[in-house]
N, CA, C and O atoms as a GROMACS GRO file, in nm:
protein
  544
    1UNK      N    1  11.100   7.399   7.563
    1UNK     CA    2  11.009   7.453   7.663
    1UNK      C    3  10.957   7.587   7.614
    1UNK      O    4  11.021   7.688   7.584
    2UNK      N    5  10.829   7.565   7.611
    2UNK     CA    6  10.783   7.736   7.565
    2UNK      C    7  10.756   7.807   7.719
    2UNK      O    8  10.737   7.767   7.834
    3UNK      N    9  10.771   7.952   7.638
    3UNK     CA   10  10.721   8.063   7.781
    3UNK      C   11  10.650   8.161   7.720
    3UNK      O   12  10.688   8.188   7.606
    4UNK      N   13  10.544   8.232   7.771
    4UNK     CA   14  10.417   8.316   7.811
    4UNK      C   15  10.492   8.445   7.770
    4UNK      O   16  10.432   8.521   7.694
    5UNK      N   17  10.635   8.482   7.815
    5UNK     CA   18  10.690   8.614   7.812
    5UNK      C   19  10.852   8.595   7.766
    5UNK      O   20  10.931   8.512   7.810
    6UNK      N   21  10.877   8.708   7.655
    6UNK     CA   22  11.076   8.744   7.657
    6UNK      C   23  11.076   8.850   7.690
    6UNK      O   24  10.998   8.946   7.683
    7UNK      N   25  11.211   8.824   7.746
    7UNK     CA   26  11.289   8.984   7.788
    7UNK      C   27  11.435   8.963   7.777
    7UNK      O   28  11.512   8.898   7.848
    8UNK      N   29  11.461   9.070   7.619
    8UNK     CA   30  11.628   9.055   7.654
    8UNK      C   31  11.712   9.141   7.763
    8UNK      O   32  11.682   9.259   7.782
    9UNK      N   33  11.806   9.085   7.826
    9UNK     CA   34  11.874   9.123   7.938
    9UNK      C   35  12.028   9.135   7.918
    9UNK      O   36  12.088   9.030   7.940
   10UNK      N   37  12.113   9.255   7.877
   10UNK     CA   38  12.228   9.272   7.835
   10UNK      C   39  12.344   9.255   7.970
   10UNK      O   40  12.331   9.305   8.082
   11UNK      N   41  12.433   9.187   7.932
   11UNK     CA   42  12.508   9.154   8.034
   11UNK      C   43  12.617   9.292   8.073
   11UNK      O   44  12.625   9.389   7.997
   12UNK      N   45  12.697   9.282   8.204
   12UNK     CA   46  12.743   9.406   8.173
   12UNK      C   47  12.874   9.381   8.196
   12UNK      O   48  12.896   9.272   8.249
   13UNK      N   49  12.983   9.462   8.168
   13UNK     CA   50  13.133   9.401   8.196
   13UNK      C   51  13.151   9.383   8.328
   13UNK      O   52  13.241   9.300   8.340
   14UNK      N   53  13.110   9.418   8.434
   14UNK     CA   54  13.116   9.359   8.596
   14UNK      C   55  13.074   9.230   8.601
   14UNK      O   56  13.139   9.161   8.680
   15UNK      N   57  12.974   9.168   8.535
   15UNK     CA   58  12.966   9.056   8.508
   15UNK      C   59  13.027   8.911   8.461
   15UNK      O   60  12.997   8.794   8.437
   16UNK      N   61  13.110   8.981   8.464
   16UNK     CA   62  13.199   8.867   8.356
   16UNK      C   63  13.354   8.868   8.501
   16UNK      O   64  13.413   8.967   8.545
   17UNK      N   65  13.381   8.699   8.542
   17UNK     CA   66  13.423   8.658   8.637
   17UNK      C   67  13.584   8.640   8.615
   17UNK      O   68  13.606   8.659   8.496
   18UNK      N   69  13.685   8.614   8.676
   18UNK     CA   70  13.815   8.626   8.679
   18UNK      C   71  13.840   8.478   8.580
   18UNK      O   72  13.958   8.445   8.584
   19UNK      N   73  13.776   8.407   8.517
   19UNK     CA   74  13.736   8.299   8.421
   19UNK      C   75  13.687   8.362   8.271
   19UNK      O   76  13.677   8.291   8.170
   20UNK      N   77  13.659   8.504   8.275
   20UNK     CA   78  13.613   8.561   8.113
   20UNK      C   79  13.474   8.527   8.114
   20UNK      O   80  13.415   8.562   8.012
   21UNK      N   81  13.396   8.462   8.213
   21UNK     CA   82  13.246   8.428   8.169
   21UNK      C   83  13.161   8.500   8.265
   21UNK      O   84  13.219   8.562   8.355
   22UNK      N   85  13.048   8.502   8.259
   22UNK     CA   86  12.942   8.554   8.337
   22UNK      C   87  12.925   8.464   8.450
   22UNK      O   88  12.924   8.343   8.432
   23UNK      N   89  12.913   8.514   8.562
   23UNK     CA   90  12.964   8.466   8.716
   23UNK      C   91  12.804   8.388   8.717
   23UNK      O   92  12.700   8.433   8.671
   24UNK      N   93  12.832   8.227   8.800
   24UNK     CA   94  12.693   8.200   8.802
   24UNK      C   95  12.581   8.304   8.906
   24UNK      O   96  12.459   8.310   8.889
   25UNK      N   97  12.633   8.355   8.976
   25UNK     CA   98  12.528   8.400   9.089
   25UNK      C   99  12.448   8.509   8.970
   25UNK      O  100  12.325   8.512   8.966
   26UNK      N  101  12.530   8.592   8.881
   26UNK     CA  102  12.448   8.674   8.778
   26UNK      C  103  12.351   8.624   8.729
   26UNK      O  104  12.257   8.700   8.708
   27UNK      N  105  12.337   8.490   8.696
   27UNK     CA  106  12.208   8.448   8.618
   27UNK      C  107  12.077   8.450   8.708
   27UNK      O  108  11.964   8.485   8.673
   28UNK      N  109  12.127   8.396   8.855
   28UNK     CA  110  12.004   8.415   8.963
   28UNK      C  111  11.943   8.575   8.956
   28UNK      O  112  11.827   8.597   8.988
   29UNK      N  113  12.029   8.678   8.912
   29UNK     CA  114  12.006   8.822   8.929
   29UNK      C  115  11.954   8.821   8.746
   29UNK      O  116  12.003   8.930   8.717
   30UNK      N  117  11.926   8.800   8.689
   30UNK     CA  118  11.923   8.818   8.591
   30UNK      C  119  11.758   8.757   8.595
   30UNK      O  120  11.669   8.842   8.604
   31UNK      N  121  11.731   8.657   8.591
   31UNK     CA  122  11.602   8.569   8.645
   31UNK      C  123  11.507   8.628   8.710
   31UNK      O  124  11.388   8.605   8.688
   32UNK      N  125  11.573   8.750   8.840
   32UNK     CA  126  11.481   8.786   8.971
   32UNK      C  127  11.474   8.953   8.889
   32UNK      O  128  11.404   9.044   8.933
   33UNK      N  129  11.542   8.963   8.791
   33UNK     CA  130  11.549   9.107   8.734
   33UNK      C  131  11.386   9.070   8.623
   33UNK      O  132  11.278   9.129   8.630
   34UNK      N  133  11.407   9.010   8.575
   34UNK     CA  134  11.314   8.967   8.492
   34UNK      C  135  11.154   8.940   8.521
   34UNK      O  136  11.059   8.980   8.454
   35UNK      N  137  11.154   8.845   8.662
   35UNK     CA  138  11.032   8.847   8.716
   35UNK      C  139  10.977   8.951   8.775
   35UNK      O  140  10.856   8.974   8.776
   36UNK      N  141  11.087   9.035   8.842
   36UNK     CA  142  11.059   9.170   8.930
   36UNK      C  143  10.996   9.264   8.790
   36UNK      O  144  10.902   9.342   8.805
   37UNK      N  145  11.050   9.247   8.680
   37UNK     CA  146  11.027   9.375   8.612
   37UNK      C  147  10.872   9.318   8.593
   37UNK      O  148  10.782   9.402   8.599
   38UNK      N  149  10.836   9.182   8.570
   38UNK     CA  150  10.688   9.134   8.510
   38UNK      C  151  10.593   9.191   8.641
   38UNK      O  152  10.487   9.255   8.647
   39UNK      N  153  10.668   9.146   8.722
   39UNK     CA  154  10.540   9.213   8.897
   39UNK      C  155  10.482   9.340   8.873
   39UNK      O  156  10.370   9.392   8.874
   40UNK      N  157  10.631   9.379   8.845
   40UNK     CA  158  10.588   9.578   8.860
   40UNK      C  159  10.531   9.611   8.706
   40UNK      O  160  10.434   9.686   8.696
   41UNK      N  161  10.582   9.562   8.606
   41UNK     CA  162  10.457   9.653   8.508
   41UNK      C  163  10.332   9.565   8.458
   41UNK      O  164  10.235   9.603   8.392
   42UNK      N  165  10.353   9.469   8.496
   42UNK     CA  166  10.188   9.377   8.422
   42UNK      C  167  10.128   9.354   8.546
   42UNK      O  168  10.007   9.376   8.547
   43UNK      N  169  10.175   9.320   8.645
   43UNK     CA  170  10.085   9.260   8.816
   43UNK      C  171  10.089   9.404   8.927
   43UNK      O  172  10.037   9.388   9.038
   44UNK      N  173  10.142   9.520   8.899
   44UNK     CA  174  10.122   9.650   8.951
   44UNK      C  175  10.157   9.644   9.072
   44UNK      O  176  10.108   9.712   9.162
   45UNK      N  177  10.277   9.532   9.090
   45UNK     CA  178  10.336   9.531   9.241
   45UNK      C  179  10.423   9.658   9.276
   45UNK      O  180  10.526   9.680   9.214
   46UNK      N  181  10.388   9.726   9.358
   46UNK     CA  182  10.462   9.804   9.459
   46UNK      C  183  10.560   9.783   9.508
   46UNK      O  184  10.538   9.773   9.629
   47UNK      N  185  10.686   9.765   9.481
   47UNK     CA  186  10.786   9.761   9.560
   47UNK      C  187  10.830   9.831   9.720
   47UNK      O  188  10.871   9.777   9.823
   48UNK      N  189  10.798   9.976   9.686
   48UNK     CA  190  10.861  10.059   9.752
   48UNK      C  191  10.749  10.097   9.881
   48UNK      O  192  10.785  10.107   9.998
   49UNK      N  193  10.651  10.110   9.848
   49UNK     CA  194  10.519  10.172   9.933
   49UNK      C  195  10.430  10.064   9.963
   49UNK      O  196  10.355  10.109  10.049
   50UNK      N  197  10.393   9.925   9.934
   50UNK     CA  198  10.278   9.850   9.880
   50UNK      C  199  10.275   9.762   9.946
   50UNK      O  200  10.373   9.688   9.941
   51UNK      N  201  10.148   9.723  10.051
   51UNK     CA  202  10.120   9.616  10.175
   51UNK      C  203  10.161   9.495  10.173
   51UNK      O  204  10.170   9.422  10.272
   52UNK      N  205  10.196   9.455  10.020
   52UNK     CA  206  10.198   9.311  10.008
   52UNK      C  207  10.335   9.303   9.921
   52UNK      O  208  10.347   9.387   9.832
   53UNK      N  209  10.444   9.206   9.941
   53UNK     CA  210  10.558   9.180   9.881
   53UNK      C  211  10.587   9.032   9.882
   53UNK      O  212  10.544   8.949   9.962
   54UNK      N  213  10.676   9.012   9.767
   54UNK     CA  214  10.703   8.864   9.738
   54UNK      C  215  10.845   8.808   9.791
   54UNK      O  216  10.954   8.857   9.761
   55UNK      N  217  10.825   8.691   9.880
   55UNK     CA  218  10.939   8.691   9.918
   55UNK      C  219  10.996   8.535   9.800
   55UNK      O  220  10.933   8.457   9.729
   56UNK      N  221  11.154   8.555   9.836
   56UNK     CA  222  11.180   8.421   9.761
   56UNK      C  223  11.259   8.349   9.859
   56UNK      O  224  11.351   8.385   9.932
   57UNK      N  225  11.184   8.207   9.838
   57UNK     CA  226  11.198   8.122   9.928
   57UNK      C  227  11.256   7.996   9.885
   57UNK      O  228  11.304   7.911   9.960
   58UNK      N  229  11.249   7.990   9.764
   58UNK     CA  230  11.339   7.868   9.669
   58UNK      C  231  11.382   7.939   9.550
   58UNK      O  232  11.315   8.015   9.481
   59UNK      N  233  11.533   7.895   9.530
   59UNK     CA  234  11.531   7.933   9.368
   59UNK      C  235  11.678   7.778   9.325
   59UNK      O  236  11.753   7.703   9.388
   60UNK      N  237  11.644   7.808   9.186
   60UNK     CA  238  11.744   7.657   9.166
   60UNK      C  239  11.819   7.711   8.975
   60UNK      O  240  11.767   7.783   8.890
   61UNK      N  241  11.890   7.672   8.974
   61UNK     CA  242  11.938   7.760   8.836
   61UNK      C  243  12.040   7.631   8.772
   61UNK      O  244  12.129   7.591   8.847
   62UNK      N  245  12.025   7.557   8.616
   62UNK     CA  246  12.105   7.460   8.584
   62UNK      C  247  12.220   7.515   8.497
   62UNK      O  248  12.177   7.591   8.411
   63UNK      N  249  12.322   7.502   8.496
   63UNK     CA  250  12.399   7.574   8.363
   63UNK      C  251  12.430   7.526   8.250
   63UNK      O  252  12.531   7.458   8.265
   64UNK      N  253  12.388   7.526   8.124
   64UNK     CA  254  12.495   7.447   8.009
   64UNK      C  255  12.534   7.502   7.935
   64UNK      O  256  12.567   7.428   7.844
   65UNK      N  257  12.566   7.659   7.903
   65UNK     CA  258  12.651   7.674   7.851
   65UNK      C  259  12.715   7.837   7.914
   65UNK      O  260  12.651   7.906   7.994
   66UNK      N  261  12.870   7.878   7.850
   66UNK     CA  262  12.858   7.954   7.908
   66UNK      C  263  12.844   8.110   7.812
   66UNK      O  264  12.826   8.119   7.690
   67UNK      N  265  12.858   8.217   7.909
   67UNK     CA  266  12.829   8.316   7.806
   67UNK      C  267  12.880   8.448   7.868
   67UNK      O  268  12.858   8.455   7.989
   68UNK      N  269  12.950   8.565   7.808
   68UNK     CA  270  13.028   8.650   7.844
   68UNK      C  271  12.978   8.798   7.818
   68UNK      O  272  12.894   8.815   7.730
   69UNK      N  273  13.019   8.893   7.882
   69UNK     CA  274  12.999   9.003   7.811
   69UNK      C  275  13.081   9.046   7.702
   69UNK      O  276  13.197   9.010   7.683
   70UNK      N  277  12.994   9.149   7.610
   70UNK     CA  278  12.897   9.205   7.581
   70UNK      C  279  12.768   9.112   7.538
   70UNK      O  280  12.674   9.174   7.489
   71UNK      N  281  12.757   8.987   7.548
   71UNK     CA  282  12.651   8.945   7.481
   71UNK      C  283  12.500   8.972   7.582
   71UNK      O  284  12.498   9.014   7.698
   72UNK      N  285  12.411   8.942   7.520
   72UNK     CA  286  12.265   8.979   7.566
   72UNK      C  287  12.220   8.844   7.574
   72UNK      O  288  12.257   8.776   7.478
   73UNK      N  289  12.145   8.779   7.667
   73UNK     CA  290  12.039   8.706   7.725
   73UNK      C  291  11.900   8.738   7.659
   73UNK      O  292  11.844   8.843   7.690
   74UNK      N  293  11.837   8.644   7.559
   74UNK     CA  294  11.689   8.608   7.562
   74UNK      C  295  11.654   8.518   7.657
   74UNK      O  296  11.677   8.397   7.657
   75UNK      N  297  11.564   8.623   7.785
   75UNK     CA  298  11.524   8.534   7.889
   75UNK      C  299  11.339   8.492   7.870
   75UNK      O  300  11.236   8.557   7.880
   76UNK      N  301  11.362   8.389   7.847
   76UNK     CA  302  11.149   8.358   7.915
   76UNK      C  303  11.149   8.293   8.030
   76UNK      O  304  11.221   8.216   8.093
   77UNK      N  305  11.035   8.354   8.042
   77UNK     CA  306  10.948   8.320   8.197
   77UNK      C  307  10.809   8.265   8.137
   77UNK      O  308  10.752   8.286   8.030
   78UNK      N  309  10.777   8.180   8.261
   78UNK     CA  310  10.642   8.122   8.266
   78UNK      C  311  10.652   8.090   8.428
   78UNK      O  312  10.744   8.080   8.510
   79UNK      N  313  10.507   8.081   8.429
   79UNK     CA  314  10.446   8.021   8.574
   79UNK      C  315  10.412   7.834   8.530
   79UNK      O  316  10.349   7.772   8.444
   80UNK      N  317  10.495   7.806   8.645
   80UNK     CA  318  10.486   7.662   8.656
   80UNK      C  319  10.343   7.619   8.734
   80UNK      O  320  10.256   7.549   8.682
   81UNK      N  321  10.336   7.673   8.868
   81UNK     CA  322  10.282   7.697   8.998
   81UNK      C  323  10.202   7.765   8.990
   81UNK      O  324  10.211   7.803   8.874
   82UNK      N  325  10.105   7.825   9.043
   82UNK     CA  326  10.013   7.942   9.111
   82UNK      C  327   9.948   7.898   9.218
   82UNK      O  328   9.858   7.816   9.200
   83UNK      N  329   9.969   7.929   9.312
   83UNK     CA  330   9.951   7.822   9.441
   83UNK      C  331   9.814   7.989   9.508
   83UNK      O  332   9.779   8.084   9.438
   84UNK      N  333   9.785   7.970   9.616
   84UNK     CA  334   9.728   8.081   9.663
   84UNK      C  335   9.798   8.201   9.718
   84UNK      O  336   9.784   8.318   9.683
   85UNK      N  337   9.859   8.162   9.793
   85UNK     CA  338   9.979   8.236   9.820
   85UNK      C  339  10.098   8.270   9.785
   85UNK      O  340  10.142   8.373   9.836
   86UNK      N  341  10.210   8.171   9.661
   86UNK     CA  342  10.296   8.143   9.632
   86UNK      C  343  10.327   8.130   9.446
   86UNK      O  344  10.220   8.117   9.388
   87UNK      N  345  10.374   8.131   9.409
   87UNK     CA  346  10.388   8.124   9.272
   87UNK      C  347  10.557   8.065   9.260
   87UNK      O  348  10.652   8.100   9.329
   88UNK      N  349  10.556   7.970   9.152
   88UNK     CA  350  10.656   7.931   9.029
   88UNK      C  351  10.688   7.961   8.950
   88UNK      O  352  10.609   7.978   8.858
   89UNK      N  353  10.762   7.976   8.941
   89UNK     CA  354  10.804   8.058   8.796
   89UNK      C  355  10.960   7.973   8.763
   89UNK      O  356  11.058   7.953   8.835
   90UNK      N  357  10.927   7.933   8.613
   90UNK     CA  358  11.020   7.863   8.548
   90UNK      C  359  11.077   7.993   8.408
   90UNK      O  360  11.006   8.064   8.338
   91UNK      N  361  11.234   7.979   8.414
   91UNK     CA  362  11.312   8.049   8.342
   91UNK      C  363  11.404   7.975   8.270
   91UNK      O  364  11.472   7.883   8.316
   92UNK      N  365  11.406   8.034   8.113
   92UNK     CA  366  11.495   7.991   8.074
   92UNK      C  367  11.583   8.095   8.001
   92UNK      O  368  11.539   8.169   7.913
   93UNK      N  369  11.720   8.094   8.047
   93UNK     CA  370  11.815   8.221   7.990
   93UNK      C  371  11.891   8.139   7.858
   93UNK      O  372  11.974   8.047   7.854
   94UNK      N  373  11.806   8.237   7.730
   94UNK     CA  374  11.894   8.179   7.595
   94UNK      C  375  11.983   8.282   7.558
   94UNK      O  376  11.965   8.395   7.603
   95UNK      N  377  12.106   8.252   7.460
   95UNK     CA  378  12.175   8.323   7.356
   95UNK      C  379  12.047   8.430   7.316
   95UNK      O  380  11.932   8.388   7.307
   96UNK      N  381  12.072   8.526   7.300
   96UNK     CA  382  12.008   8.667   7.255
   96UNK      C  383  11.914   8.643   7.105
   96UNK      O  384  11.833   8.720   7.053
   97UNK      N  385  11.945   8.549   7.074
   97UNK     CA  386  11.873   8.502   6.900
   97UNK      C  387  11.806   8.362   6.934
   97UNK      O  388  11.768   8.291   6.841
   98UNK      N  389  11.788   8.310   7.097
   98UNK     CA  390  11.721   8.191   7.128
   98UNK      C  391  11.776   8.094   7.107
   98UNK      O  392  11.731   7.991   7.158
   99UNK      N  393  11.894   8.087   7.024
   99UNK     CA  394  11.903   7.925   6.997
   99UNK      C  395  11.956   7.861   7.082
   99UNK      O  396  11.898   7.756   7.109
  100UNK      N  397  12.078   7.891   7.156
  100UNK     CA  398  12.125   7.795   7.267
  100UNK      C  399  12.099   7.850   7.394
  100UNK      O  400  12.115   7.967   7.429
  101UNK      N  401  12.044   7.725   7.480
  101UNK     CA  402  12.004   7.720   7.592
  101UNK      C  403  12.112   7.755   7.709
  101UNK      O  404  12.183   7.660   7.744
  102UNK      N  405  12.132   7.882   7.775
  102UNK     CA  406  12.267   7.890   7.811
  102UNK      C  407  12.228   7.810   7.974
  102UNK      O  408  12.294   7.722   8.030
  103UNK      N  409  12.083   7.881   8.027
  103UNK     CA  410  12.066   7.843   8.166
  103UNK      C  411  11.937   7.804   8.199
  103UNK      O  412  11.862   7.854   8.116
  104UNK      N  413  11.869   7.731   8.291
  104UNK     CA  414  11.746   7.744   8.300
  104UNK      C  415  11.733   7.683   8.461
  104UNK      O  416  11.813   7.616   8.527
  105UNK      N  417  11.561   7.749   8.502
  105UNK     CA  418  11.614   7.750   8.635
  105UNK      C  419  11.468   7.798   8.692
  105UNK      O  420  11.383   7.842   8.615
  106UNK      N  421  11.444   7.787   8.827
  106UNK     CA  422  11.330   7.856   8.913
  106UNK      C  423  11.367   7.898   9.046
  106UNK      O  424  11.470   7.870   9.110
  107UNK      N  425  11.256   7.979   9.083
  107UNK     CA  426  11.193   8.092   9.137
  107UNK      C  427  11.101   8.053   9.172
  107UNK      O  428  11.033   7.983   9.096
  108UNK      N  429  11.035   8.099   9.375
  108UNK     CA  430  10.926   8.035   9.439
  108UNK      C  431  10.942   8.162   9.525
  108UNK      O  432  11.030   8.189   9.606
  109UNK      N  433  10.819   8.242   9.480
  109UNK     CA  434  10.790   8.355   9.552
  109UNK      C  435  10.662   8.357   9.691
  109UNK      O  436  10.546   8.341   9.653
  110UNK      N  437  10.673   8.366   9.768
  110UNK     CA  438  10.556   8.409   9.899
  110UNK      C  439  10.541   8.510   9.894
  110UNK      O  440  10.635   8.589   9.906
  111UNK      N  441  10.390   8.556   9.869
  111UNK     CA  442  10.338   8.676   9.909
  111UNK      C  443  10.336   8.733  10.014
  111UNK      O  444  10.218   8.704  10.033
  112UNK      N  445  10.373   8.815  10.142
  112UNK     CA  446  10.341   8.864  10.249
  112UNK      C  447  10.288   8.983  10.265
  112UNK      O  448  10.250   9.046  10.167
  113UNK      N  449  10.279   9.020  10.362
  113UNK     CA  450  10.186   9.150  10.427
  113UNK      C  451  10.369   9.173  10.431
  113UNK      O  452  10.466   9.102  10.456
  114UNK      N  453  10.342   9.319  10.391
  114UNK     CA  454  10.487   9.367  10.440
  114UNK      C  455  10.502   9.386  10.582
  114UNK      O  456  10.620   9.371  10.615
  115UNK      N  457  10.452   9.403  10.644
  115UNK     CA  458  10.471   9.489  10.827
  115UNK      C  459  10.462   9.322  10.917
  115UNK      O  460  10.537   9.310  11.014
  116UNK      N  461  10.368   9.199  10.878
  116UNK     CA  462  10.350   9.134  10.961
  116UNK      C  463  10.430   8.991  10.921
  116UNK      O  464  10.464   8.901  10.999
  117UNK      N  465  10.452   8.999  10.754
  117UNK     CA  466  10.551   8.906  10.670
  117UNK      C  467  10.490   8.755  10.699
  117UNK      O  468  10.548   8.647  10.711
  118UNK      N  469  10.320   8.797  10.705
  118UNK     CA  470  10.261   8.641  10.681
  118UNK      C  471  10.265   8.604  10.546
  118UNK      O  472  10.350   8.650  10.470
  119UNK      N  473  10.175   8.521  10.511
  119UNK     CA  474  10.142   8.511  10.371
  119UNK      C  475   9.997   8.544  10.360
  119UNK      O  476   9.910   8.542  10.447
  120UNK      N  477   9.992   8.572  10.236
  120UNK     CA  478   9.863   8.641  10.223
  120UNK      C  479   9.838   8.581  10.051
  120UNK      O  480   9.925   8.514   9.995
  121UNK      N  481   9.706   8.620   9.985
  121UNK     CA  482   9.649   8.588   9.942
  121UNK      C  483   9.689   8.698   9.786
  121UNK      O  484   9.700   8.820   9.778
  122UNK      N  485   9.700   8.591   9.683
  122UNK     CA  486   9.773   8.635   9.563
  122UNK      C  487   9.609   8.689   9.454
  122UNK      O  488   9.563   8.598   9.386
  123UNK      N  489   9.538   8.825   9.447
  123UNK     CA  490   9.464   8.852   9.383
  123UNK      C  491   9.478   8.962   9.330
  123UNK      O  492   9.562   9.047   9.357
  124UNK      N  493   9.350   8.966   9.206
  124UNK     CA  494   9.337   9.076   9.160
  124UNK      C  495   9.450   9.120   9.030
  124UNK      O  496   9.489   9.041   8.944
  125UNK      N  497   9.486   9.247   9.039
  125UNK     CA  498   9.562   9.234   8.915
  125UNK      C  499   9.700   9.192   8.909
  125UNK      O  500   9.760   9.225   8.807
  126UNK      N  501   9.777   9.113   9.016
  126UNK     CA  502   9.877   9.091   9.002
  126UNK      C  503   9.848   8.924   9.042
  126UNK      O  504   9.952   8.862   9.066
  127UNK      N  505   9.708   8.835   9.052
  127UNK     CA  506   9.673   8.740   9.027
  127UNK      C  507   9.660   8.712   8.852
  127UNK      O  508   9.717   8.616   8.802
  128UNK      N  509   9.585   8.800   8.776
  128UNK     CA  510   9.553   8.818   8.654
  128UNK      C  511   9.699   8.849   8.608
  128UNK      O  512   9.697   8.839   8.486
  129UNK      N  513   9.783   8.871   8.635
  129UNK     CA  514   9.950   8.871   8.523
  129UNK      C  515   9.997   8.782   8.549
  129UNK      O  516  10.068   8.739   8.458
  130UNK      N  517   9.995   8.689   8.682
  130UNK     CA  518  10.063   8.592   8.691
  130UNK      C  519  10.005   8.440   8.625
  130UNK      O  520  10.067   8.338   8.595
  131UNK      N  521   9.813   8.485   8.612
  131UNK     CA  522   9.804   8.376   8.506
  131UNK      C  523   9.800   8.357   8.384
  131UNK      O  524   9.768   8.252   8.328
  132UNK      N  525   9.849   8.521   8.307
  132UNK     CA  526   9.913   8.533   8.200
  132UNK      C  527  10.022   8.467   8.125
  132UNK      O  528  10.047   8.446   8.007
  133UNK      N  529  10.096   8.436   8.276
  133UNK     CA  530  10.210   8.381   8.254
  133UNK      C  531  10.226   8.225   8.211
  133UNK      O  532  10.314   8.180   8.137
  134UNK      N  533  10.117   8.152   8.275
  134UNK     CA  534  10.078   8.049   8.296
  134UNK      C  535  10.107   7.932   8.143
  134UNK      O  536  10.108   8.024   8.061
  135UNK      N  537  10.119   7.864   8.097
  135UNK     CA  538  10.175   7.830   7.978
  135UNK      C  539  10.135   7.656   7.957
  135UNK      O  540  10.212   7.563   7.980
  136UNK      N  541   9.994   7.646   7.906
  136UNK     CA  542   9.984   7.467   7.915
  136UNK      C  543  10.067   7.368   7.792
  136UNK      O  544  10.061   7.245   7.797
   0.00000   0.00000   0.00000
């Protein structure tokens, strides 16, 4: 599976579960760390101050292999989806040098109005990063 974007993501020793491996719920945080960072510096999402926020409303994560700290995550992202309101985003978390596939998994974000938490309409420059992402 190719992706549009990498980002390595270093694991940290809190991470690693009473088993010696990286706890599954970390990879969901690892995934939403990754897309959050693409919002805020390529799509100029606002977290903190900014009318419009993404909510997540599906996410699904497969595991096959496992992986511990200190090692580092090569994660890609791509957009599966771009819906009007909503976006897909498909992830895959590799070994730090790509070769083995440790996790892979998605993410289904809703745009809302922050104050009224409808959905609203995905444009402009954080329309233009997300079809950056986009990957035929």
């Amino acid at each position: 599976m190719s992706y549009a974007h990498w980002e390595i993501v270093p694991t940290r020793w809190k991470d690693n579960d009473v088993y010696g491996h990286v706890n599954n719920v970390v990879h969901y945080s690892f995934m939403d760390t990754v897309i959050n960072n693409w919002l805020i510096g390529q799509g100029g999402l606002d977290i903190h101050g900014g009318g419009v926020i993404g909510l997540c409303v599906e996410s699904h994560c497969n595991y096959h292999a496992s992986v511990s700290y200190p090692e580092k995550l090569s994660v890609g992202l791509r957009v599966g989806h771009l819906g009007r309101s909503s976006v897909r985003y498909e992830v895959g978390l590799h070994r730090e040098d790509a070769s083995d596939l440790v996790a892979q998994g998605h993410f289904v974000h809703v745009f809302v109005d922050r104050e009224t938490r409808r959905p609203v309409e995905i444009t402009g420059e954080l329309r233009e990063a997300l079809k950056r992402l986009m990957v035929s």
